[in-house]
Residue, then its C-alpha position, 0 to 999 in steps of 0.5 A: x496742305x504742304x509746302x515746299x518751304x517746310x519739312x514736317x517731321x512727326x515722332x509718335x509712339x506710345x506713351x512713356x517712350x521717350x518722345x516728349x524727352x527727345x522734342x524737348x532735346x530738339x527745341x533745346x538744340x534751337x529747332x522748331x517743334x510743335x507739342x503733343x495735343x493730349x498733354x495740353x488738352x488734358x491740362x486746359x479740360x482738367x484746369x476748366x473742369x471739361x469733359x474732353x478727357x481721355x477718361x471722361x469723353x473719349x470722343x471729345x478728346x479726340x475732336x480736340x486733338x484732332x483740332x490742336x493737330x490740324x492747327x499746328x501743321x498750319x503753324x509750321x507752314x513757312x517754318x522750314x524744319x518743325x518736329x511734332x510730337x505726335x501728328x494728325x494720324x494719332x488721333x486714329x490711332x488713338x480711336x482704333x486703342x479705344x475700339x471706336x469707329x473713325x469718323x470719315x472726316x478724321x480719316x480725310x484729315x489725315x490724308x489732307x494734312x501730311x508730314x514727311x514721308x518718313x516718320x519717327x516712332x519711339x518702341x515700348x521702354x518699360x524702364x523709362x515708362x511712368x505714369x502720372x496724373x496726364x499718362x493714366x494707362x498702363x505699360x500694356x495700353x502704352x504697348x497696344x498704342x505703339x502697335x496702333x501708331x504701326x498700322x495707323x501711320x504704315x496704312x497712311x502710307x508713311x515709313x516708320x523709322x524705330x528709333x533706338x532705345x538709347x539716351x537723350x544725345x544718342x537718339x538727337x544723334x540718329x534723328x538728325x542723322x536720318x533726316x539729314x541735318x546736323x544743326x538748326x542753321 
């Protein structure tokens, strides 16, 4: 499902590390990205009173996350560089926090659907870390998702790359670093 025209560049993590704050920072620095699914599912369910909520039907949420990734990975085709907030594996991740089995058709998406080789993952920050009416788990979840984002993403064959805990402009800094680019051209 690639492209030679686009690099697909995953962050991912548990929750309250940073990673939103970092996609953020690279939109405002004119580079394309692609939001996180649970955040907006969430909002859309809660908003519609559905049920396809992390604290209502587990694997509802995942079936839409797993649609919302699957659809931004085609957006990104022909958009040259596109940074995610989360991609496609976390949603196993995310069945794998929850003790739910995989479904077969989640684990061939995963392998159908790639991002570049190497990937971004944000480490636990307990100083940084809140909650609020979206991030409902706690600092040990967001721990065991983080743990689950290794296995997951490393089982798929990718790299991880930890990003540092550090500010805003120093984490910008080491991205683009390791990625090789130094402004959206």
């Amino acid at each position: 499902m690639g492209d030679h025209e686009t690099r697909r560049i995953v962050i991912t993590g548990g929750p309250g590390s940073g990673k939103t704050t970092l996609i953020e920072a690279l939109a405002e620095a004119g580079f394309a990205t692609a939001p996180e699914a649970g955040r907006g599912i969430i909002r859309d369910q809660q908003a519609i009173g559905g049920s396809a909520l992390p604290f209502a039907d587990r694997l509802a949420f995942a079936e839409a996350m797993l649609s919302w990734e699957m659809r931004s990975h085609r957006e990104a085709t022909g958009r040259g560089i596109v940074f995610f907030d989360r991609g496609v594996p976390d949603v196993i991740g995310y069945l794998r926090v929850c003790g739910l089995d995989i479904p077969a058709h989640l684990q061939k998406a995963a392998e159908l659907f790639r991002y570049e080789a190497e990937i971004f993952i944000a480490p636990p920050w307990p100083e940084i870390y809140r909650g609020d009416a979206e991030r409902r788990q706690d600092h040990d979840e967001a721990v065991r998702t983080y743990e689950a984002m290794i296995a997951t993403y490393g089982g798929l064959g990718y790299r991880l790359i930890p990003l540092p805990l550090a500010p805003v402009p120093e984490r910008l800094r080491f991205v683009l670093g390791k990625t090789g680019v130094l402004n959206p051209g």
